[in-house]
Residue, then its C-alpha position, 0 to 999 in steps of 0.5 A: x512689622x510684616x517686612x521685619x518679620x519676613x526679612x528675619x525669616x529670609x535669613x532663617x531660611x537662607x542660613x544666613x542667621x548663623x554668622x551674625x548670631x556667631x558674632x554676637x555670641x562672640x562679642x558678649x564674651x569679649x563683653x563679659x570678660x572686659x567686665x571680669x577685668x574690671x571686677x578683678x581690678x576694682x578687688x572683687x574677684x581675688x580667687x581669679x588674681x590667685x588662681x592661674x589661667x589656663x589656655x583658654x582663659x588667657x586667649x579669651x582675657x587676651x583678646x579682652x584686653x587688646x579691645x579698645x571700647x573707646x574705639x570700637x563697639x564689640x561687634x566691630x572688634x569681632x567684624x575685625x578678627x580673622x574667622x580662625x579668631x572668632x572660631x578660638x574666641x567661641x571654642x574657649x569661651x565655655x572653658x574660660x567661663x568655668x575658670x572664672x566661675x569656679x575661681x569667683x563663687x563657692x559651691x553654695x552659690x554655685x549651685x544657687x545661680x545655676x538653679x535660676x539660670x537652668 
């Protein structure tokens, strides 16, 4: 447990904890959107085929789609994106969430999941 401890605290101190946590935070949008797709294709998310996307909403469901699950992990798919791709991935991932929260919840419920959240 020590050398793990130690070595987590190495990179903490090196700076080196950044990227990594970068690309995990970008691979769970990937993630969350393929599984919006999904939700959206099985007829569980009709406010999303009815409203339409905005900017970012289509270059975060864009990237989604061009991932291949069944040959790469999401972690390898974000290892391959040029940086300025991860870099737009992240910038729009807070946008895109809003879209398709707003376009999947009403208010009452919301409120209600954000309340457990916060």
């Amino acid at each position: 447990m020590r050398e793990c401890v130690l070595a987590s605290l190495a990179e903490l101190v090196a700076g080196g904890m950044a990227e990594p946590m970068r690309r995990d935070a970008a691979a769970r949008v990937v993630v969350t959107a393929r599984q919006v797709m999904a939700l959206a294709a099985a007829g569980d998310g009709h406010g999303l085929r009815t409203t339409p996307l905005g900017r970012d909403a289509r270059f975060v469901m864009g990237l989604a789609a061009a991932w291949n699950p069944g040959i790469l992990t999401a972690a390898e798919f974000i290892e391959a994106l040029a940086p300025a791709e991860t870099d737009a991935l992240l910038a729009a991932a807070r946008p895109w969430a809003t879209q398709v929260w707003d376009a999947l919840l009403p208010p009452a419920e919301k409120r209600r999941r954000l309340a457990v959240a916060g």
